[in-house]
N, C-alpha and C positions, 0 to 999 in steps of 0.2 A: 804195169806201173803207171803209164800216160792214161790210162785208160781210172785206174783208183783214183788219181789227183784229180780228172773232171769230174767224176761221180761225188768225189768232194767239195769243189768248187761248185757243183751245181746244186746241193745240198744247203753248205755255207749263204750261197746268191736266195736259196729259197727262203731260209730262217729271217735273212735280214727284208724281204720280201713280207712276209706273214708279219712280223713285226712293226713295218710300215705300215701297213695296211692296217693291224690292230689299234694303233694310235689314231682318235681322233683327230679333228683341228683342234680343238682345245685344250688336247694332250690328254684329254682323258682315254684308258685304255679301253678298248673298248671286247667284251667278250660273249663269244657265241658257241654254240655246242660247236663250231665247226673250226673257231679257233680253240678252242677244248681239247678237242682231238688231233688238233694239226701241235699242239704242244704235251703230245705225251698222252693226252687223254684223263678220264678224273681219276683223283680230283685236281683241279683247277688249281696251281700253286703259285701263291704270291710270298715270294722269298726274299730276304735282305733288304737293308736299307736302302738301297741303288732303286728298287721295285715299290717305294712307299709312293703316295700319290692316291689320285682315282682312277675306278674302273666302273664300268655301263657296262650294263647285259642290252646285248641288242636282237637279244632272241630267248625263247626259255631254253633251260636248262634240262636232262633229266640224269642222273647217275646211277648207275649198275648196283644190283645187290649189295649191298651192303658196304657203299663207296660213298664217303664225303663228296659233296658237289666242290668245294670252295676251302681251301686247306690255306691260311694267312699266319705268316711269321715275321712277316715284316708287320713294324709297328706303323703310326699315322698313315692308316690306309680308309680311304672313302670307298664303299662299294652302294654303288645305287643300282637295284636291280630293276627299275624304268616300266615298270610295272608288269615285266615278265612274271614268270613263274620255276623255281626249282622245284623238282621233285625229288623223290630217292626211295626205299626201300628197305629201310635202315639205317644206318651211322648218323652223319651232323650234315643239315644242310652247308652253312655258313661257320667254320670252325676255324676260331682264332686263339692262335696260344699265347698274344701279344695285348697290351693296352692299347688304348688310342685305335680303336677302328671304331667306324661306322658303319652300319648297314641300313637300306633304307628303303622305299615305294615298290614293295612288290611282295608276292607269295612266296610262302616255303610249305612245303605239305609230305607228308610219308616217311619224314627221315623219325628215329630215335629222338634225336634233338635237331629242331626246326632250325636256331641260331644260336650258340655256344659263342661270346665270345670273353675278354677279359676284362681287367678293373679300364676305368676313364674311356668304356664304351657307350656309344650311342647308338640305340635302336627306335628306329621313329616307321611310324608307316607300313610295318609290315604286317601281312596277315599270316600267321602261323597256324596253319586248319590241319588236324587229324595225324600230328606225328605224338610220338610217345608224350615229350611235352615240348611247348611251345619256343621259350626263349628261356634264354640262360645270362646273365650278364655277371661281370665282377664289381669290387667296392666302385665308390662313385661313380658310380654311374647312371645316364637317362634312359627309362622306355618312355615312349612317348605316341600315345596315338595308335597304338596297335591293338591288334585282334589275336585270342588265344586259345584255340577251340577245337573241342572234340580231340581233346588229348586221353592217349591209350594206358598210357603209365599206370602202375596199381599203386605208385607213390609216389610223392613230390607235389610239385606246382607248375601249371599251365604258363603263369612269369616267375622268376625266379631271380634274385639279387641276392650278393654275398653281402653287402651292407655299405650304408652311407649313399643310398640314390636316392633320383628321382623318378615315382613311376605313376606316370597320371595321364587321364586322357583315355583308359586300355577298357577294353573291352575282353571279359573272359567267361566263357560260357559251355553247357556241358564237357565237364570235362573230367567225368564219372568218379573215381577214387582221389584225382589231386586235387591239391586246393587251388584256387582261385590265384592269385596271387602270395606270394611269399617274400619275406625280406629275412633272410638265414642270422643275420648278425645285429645294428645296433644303428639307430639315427637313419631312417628312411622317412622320408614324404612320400605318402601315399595318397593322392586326392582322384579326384570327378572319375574314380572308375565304375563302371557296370560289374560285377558280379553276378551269376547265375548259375545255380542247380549245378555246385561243385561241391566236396569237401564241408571247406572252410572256405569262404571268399575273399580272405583279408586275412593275413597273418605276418606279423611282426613276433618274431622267435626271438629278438634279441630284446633288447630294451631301449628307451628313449628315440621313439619313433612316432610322427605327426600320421596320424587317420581322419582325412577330414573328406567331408561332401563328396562323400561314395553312396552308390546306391548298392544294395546288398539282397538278393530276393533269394528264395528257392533254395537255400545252399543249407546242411546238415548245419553249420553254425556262422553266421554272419561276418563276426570280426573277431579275431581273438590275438593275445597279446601276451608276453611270455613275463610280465611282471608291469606293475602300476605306474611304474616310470613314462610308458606310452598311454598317450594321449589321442583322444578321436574327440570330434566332434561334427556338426553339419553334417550327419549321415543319415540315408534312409533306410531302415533294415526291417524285414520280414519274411522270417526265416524260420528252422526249427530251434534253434537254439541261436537268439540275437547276438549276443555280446555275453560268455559267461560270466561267474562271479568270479571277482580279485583278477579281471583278464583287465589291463588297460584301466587308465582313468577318464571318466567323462567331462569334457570341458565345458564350467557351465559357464553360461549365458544366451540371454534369448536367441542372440543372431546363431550361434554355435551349437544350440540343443539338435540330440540326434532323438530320432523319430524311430521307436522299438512298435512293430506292428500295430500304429496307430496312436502309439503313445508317449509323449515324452521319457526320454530313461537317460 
């Protein structure tokens, strides 16, 4: 019995141990494969309100077969992956069933979905290279600044928004059957992204949504739009198929005319 209660006691002394030790000074928490493992193993679990905050990758990440690296349920949660890198094999790099998180400055690669997370999410800075597809966000929400590329999916989109964001700044590129970017619902701003040799580069599925001063090359159809209520302009496209008919309205004026393979349209 003396002998279970220290085994306990020295278990207890080790948790709060690891726990110290994973808080920054700044209180940001900070996570490594080795605190990964030393708490259960992945995926990685940020749970409950009490656990909201930020956390630091201070080393890469990799996850098993078909194992989330980053499993988030607690809501306003910041995760700056500090320019490390997750990997995976399958499932979701970064999977949040909550609003209000951030992910941000680092790689995700290999998983199913690179970064899943909910509505009044922010994805800024990350490179999402070679998983089924790249980012996944809910209603309002920002991508900002990222890379989305060489996604395996036979359907979908490389970014992906359920509706009402902002997704500018991105970079998406081979990324063979999906499209470029996606906005599933209704009111997205979509501006200064690269598109290439996808799909569709550009695609607002719902209606009243801003496409402006994107560049659109190589892609089976440049920009298309799921009814005239959306609006593009200041775009560069030269594609096989620019902009179809009855897709989207053209916003004219000089400053705002888009450029269809060399020609105004």
């Amino acid at each position: 019995m003396k002998r279970q209660k220290l085994v306990s006691m020295l278990l207890a002394a080790a948790m709060l141990a690891w726990a110290a030790s994973a808080r920054a000074v700044d209180g940001t928490i900070e996570i490594s494969d080795a605190v990964v493992k030393a708490a259960g193993g992945y995926p990685f679990k940020i749970t409950g309100a009490t656990n909201n905050g930020s956390y630091r990758l201070t080393g890469n990440l990799a996850a098993p077969l078909g194992t989330d690296a980053i499993d988030v349920t607690a809501p306003v949660v910041t995760i700056d992956l500090n320019g490390f890198a997750i990997s995976g094999n399958g499932s979701v790099g970064v999977n949040a069933t909550v609003g209000d998180v951030t992910v941000e400055n680092g790689t995700v690669t290999g998983f199913t979905t690179g970064v899943n997370v909910g509505n009044f999410a922010i994805v800024r800075n990350v490179h999402a290279d070679a998983n089924g597809s790249g980012i996944s966000v809910g209603n309002n929400s920002l991508v900002e600044d990222c890379t989305a590329n060489n996604s395996t999916s036979a359907s979908g989109a490389a970014i992906n928004c359920s509706g009402v964001c902002v997704i500018s700044g991105n970079t998406v590129s081979g990324n063979g059957k999906l499209d470029g970017i996606d906005c599933a619902g209704n009111g997205c701003v979509i501006s200064r992204n690269t598109a290439n040799a996808n799909t569709t580069g550009i695609d607002c599925k719902g209606s009243g949504c801003l496409i402006s001063d994107n560049t659109a090359f190589n892609n089976t159809t440049g920009i298309a739009a799921g009814d005239t209520d959306t609006g593009y302009a200041g775009n560069v496209l030269k594609n096989t198929t620019n902009v179809p008919l009855s897709n989207g309205t053209s916003i004219e004026g000089s400053s705002q005319q888009n450029l269809c393979s060399g020609s105004s349209c």
